[in-house]
N, CA, C and O atoms as a GROMACS GRO file, in nm:
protein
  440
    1UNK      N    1   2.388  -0.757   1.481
    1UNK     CA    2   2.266  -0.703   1.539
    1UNK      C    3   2.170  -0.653   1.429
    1UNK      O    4   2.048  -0.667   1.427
    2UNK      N    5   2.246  -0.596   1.343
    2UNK     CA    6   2.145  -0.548   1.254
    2UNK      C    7   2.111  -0.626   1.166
    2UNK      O    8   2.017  -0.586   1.097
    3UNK      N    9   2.174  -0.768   1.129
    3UNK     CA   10   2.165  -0.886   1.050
    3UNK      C   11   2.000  -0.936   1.086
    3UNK      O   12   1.912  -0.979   1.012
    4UNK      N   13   2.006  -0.910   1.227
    4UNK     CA   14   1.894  -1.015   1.280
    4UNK      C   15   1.758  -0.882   1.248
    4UNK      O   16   1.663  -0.896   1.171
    5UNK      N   17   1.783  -0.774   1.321
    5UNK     CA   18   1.671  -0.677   1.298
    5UNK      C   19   1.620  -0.714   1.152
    5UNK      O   20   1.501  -0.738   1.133
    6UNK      N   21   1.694  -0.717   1.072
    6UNK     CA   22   1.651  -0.722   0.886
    6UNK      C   23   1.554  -0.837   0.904
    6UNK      O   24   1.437  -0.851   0.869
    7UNK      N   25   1.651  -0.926   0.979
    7UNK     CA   26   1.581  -1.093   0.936
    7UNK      C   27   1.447  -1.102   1.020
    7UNK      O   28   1.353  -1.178   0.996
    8UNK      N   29   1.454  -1.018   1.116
    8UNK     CA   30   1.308  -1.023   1.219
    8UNK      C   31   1.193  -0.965   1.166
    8UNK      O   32   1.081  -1.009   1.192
    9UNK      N   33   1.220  -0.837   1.070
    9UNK     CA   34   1.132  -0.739   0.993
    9UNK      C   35   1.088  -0.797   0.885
    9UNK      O   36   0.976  -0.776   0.840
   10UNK      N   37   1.194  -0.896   0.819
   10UNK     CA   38   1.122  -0.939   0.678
   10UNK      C   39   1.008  -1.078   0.710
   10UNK      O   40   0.920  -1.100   0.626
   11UNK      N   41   1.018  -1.143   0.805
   11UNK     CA   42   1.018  -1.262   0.839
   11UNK      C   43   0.845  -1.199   0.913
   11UNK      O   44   0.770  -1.295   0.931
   12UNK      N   45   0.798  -1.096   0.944
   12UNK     CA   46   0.663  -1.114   1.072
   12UNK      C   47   0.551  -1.096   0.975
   12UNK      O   48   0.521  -1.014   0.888
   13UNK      N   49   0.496  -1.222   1.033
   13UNK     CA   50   0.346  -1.262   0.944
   13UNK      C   51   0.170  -1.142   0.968
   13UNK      O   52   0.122  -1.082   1.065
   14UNK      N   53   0.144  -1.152   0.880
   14UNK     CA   54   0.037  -1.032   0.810
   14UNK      C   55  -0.083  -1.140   0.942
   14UNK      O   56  -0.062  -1.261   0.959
   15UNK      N   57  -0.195  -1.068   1.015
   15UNK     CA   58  -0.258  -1.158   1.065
   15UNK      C   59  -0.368  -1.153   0.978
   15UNK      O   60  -0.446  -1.061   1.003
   16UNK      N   61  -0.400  -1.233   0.872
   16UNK     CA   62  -0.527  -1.205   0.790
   16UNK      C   63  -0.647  -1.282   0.828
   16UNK      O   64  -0.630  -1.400   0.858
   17UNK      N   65  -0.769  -1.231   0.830
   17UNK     CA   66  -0.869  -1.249   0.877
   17UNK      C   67  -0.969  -1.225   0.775
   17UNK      O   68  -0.978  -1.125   0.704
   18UNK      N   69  -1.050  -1.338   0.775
   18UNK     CA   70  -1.158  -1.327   0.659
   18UNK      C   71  -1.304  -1.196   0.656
   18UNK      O   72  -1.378  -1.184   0.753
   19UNK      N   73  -1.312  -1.154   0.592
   19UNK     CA   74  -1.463  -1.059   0.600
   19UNK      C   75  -1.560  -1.049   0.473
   19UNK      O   76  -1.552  -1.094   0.359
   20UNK      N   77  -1.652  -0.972   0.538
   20UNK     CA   78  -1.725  -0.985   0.413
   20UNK      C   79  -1.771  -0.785   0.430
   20UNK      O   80  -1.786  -0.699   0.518
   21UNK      N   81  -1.776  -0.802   0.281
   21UNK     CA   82  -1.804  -0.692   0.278
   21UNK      C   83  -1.957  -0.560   0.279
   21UNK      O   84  -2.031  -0.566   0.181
   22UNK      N   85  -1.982  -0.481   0.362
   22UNK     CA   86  -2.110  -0.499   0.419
   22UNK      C   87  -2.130  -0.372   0.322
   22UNK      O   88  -2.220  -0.378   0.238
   23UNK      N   89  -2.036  -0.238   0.331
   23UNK     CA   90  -2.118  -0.124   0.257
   23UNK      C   91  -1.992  -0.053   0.176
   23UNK      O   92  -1.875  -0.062   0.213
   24UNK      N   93  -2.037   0.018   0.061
   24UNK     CA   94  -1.917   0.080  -0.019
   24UNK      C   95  -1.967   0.204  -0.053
   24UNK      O   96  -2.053   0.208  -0.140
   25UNK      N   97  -1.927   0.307   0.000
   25UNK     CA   98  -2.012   0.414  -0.022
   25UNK      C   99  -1.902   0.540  -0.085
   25UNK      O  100  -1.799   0.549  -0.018
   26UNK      N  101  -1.910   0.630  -0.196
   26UNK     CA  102  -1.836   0.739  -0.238
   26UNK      C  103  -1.916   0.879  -0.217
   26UNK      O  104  -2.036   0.892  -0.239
   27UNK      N  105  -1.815   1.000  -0.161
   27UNK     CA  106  -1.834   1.074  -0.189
   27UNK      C  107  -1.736   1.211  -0.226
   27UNK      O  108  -1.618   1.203  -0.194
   28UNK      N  109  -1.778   1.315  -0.284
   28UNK     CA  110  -1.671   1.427  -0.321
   28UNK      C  111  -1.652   1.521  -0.270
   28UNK      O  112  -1.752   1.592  -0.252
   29UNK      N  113  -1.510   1.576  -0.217
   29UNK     CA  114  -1.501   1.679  -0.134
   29UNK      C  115  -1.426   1.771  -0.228
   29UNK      O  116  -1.337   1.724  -0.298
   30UNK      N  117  -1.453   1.877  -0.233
   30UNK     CA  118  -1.437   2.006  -0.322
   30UNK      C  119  -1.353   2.108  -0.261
   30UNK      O  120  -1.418   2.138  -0.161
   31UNK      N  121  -1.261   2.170  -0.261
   31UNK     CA  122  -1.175   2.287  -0.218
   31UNK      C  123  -1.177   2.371  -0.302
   31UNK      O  124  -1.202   2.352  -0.422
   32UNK      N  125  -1.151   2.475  -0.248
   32UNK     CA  126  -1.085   2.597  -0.400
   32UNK      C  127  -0.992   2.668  -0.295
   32UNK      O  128  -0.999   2.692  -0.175
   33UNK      N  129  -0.916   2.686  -0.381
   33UNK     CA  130  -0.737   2.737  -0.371
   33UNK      C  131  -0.763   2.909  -0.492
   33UNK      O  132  -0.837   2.912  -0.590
   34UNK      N  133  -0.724   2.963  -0.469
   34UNK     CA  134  -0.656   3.118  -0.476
   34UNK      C  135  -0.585   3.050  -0.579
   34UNK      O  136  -0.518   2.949  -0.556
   35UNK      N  137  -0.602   3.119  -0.735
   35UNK     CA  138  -0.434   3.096  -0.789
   35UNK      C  139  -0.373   3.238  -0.841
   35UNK      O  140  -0.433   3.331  -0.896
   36UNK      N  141  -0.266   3.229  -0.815
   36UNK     CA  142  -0.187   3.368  -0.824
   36UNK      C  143  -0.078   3.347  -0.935
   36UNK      O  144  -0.027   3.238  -0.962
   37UNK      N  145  -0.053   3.448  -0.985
   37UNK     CA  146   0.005   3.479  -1.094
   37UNK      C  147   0.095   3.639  -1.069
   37UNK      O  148   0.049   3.736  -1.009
   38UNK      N  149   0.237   3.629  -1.137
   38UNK     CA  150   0.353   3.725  -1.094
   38UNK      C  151   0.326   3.801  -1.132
   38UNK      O  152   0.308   3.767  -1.249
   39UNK      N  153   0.289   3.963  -1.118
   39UNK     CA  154   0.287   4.059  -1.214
   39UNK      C  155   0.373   4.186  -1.154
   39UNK      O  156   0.413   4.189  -1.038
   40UNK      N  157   0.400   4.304  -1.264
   40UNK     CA  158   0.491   4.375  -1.241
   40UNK      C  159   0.504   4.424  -1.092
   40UNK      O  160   0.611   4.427  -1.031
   41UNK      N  161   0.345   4.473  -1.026
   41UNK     CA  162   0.373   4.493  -0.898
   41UNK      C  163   0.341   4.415  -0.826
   41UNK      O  164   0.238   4.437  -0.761
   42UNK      N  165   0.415   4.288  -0.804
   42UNK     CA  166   0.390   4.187  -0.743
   42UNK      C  167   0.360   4.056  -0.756
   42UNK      O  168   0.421   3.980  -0.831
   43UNK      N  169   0.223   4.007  -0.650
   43UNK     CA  170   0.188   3.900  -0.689
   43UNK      C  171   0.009   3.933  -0.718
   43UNK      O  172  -0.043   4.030  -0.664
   44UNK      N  173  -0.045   3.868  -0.780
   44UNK     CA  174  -0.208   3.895  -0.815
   44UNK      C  175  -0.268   3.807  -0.834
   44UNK      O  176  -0.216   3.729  -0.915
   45UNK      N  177  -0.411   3.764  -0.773
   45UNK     CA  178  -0.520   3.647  -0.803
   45UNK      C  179  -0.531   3.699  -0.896
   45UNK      O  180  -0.529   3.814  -0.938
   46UNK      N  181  -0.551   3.552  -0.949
   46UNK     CA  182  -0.577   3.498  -1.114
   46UNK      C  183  -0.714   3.436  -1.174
   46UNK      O  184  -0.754   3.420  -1.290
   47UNK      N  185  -0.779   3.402  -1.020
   47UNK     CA  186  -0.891   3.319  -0.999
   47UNK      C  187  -0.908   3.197  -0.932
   47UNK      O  188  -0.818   3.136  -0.875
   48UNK      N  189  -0.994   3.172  -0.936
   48UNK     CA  190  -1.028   3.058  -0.793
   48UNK      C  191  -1.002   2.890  -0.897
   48UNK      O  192  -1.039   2.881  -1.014
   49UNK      N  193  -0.957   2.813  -0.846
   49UNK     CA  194  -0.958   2.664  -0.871
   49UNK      C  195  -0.992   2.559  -0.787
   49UNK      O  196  -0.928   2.536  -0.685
   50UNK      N  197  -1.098   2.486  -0.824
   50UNK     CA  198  -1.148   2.418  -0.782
   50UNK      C  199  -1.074   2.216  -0.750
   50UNK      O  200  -1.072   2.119  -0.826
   51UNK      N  201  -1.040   2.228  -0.651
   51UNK     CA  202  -1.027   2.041  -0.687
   51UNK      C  203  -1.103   1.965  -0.573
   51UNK      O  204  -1.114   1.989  -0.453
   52UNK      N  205  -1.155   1.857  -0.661
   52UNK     CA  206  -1.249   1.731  -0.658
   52UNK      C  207  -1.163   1.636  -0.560
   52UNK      O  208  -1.042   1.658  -0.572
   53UNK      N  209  -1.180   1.583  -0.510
   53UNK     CA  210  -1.120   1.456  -0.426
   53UNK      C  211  -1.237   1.386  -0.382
   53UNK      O  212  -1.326   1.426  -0.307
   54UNK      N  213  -1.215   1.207  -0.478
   54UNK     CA  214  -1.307   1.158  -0.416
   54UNK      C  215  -1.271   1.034  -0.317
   54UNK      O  216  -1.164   0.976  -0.336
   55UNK      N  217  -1.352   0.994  -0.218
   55UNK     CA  218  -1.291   0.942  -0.118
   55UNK      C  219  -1.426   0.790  -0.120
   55UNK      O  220  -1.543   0.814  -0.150
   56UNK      N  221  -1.392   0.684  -0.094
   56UNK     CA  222  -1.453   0.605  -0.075
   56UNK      C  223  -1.412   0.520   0.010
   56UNK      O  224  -1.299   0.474   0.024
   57UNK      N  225  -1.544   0.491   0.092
   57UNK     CA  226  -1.596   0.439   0.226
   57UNK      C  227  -1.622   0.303   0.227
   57UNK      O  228  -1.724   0.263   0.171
   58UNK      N  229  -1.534   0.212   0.292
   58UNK     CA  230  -1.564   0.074   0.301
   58UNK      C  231  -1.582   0.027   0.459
   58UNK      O  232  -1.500   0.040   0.550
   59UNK      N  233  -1.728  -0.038   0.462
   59UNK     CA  234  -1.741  -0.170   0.585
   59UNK      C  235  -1.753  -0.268   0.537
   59UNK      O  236  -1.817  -0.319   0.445
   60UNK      N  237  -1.620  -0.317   0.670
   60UNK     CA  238  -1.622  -0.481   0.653
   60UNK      C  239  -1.641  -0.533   0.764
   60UNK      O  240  -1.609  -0.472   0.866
   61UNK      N  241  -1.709  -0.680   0.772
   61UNK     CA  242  -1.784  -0.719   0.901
   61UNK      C  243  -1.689  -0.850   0.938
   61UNK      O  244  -1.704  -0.932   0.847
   62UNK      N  245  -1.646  -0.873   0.985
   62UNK     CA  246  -1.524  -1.025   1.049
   62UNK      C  247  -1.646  -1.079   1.164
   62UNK      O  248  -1.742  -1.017   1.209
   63UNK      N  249  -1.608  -1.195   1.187
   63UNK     CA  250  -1.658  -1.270   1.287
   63UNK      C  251  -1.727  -1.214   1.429
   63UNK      O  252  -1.829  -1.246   1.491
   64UNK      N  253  -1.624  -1.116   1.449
   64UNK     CA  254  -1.626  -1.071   1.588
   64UNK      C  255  -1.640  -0.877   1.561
   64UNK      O  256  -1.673  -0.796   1.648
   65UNK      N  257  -1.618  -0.859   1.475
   65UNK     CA  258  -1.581  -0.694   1.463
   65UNK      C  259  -1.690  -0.633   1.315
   65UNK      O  260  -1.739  -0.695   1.221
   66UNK      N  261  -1.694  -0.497   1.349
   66UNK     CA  262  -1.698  -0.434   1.245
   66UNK      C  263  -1.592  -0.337   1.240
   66UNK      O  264  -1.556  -0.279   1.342
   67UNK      N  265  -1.513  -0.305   1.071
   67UNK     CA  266  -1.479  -0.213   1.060
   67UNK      C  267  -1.488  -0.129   0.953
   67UNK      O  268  -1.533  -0.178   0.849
   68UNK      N  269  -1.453  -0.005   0.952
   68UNK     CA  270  -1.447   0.109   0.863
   68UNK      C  271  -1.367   0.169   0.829
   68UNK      O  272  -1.341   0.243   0.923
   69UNK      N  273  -1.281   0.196   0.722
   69UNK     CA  274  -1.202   0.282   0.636
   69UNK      C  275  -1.196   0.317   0.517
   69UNK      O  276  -1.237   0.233   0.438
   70UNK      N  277  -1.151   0.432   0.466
   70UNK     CA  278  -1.171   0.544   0.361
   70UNK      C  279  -1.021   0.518   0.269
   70UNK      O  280  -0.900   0.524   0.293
   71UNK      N  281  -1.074   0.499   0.200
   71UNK     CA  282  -0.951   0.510   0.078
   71UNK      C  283  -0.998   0.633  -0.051
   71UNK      O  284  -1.102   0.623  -0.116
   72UNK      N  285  -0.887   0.754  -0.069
   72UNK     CA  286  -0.901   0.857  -0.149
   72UNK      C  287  -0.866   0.811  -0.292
   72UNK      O  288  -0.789   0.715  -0.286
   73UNK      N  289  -0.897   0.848  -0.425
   73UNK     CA  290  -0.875   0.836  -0.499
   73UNK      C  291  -0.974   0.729  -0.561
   73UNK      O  292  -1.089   0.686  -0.550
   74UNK      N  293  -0.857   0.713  -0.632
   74UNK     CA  294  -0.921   0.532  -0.764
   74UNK      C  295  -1.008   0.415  -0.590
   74UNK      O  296  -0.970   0.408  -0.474
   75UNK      N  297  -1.111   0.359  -0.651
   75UNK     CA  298  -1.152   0.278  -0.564
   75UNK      C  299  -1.082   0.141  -0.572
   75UNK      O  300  -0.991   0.122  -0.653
   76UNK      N  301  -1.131   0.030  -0.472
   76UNK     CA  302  -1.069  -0.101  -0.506
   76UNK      C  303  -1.149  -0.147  -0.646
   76UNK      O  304  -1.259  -0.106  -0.685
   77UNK      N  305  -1.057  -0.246  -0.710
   77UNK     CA  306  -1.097  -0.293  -0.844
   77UNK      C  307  -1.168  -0.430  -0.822
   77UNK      O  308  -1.116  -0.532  -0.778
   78UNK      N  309  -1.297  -0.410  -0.861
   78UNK     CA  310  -1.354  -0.580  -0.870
   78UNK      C  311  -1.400  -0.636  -0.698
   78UNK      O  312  -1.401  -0.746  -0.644
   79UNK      N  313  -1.435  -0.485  -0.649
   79UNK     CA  314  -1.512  -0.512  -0.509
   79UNK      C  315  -1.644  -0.466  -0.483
   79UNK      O  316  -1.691  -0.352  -0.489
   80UNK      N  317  -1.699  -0.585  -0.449
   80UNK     CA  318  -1.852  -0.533  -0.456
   80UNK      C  319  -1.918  -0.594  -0.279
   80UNK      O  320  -1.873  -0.678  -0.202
   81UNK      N  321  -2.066  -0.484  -0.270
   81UNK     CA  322  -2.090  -0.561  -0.182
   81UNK      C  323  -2.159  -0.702  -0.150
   81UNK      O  324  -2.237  -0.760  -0.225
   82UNK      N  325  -2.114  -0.748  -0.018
   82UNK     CA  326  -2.170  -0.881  -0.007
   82UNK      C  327  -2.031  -0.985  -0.070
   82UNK      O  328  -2.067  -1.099  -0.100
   83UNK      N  329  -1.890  -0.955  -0.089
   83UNK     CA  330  -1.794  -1.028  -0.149
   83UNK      C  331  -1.712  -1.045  -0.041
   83UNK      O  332  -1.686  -0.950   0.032
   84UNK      N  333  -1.656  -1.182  -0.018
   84UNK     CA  334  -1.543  -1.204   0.062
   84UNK      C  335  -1.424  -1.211   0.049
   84UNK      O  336  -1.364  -1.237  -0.056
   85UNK      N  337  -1.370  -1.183   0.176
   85UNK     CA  338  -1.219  -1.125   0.129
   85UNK      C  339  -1.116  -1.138   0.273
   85UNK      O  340  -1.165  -1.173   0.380
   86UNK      N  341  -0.972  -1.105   0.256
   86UNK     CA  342  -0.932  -1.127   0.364
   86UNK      C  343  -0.824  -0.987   0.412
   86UNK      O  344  -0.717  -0.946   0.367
   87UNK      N  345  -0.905  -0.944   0.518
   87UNK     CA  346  -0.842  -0.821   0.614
   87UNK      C  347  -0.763  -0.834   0.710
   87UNK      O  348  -0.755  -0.940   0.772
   88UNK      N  349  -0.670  -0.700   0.745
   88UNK     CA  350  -0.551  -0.729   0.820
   88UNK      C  351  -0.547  -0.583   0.890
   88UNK      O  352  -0.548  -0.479   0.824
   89UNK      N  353  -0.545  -0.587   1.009
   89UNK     CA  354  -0.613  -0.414   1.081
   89UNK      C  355  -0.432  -0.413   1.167
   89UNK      O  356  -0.400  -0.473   1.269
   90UNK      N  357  -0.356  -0.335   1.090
   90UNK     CA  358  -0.245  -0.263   1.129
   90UNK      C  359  -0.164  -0.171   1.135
   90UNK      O  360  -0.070  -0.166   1.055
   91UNK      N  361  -0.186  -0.058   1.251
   91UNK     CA  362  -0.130   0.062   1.361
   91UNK      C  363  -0.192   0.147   1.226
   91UNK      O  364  -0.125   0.193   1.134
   92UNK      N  365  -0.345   0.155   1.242
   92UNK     CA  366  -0.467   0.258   1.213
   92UNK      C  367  -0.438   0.263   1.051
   92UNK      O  368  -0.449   0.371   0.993
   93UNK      N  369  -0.405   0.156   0.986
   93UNK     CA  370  -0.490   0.097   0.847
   93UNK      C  371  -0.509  -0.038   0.837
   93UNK      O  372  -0.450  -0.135   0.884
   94UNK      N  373  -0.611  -0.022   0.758
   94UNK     CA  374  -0.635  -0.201   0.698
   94UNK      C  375  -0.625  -0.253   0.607
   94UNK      O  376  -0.692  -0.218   0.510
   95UNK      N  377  -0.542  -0.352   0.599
   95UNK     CA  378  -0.514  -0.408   0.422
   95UNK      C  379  -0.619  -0.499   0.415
   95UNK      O  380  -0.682  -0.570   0.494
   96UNK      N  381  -0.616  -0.478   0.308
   96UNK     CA  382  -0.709  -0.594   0.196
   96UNK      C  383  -0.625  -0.651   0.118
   96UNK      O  384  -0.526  -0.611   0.055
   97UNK      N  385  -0.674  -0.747   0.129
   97UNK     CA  386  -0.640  -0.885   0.009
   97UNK      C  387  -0.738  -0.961  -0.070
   97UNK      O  388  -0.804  -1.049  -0.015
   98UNK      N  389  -0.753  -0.935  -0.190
   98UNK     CA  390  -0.867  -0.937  -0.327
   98UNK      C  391  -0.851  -1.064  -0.315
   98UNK      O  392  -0.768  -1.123  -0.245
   99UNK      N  393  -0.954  -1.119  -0.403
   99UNK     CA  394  -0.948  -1.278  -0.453
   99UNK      C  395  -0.842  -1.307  -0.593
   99UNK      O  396  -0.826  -1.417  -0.646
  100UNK      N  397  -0.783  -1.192  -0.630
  100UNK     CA  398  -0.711  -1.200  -0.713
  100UNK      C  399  -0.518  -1.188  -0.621
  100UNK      O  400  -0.418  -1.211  -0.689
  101UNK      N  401  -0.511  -1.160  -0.502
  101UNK     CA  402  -0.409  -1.171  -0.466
  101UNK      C  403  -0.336  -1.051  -0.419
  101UNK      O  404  -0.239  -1.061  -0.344
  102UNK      N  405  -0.383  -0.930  -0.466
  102UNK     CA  406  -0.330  -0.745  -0.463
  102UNK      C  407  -0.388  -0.740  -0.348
  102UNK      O  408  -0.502  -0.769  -0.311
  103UNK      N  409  -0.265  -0.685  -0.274
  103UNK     CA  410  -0.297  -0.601  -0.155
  103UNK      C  411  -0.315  -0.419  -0.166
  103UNK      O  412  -0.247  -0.345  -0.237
  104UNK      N  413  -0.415  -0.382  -0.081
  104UNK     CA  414  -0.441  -0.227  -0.064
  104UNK      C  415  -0.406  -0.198   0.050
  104UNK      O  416  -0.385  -0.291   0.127
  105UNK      N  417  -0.392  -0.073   0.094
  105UNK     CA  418  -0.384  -0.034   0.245
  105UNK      C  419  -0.491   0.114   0.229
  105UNK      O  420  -0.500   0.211   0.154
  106UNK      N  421  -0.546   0.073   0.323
  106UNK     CA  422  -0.642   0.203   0.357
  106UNK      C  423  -0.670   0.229   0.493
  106UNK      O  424  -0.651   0.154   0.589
  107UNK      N  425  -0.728   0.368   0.492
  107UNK     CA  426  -0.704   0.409   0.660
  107UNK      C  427  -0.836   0.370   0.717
  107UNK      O  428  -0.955   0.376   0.685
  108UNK      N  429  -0.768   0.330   0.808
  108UNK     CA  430  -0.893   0.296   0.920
  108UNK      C  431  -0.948   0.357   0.978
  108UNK      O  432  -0.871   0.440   1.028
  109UNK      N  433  -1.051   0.373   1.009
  109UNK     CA  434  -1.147   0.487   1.050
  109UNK      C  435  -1.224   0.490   1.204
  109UNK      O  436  -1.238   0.577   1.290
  110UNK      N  437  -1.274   0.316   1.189
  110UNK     CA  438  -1.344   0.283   1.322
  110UNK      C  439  -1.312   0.130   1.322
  110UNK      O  440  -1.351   0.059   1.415
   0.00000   0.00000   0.00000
């Protein structure tokens, strides 16, 4: 039984679908966190720290659909707009597949 589960999981095909890419947009979201430091009576702010997270915004347009999702961090490499490519929208992300062959997964948004 579990021979076949393996063989059923490795075996189910990606449905990829061609798109093109319509908008690529970044922006930075900023937090600050408390940092604390041990001292004899206790615990004590130390000062505020700031972190950056940047998040970038991709639409892609398919035949029949538009969609949208956000990938945090490093952006895709060697994607621009107006470039075609082939997308795969599965249980609320979407992979991409470059013209070079690397797949991404990013969250889907709309």
């Amino acid at each position: 039984m579990l021979a076949c589960l393996c063989t059923w999981a490795g075996t189910q095909q990606t449905d990829w679908q061609e798109a093109r890419v319509v908008k690529i947009g970044q922006s930075v979201n900023e937090t600050e966190d408390a940092e604390y430091t041990p001292s004899p009576t206790g615990v004590a702010t130390s000062g505020v720290e700031t972190r950056r997270t940047r998040t970038w915004t991709y639409v892609f347009q398919t035949e029949h659909q538009v969609y949208t999702a956000k990938l945090d961090g490093k952006p895709l490499v060697r994607l621009h707009e107006g470039d075609r490519i082939q997308i795969a929208v599965e249980r609320g992300v979407l992979r991409v597949l470059d013209s070079r062959g690397k797949k991404r997964t990013l969250q889907l948004l709309k």
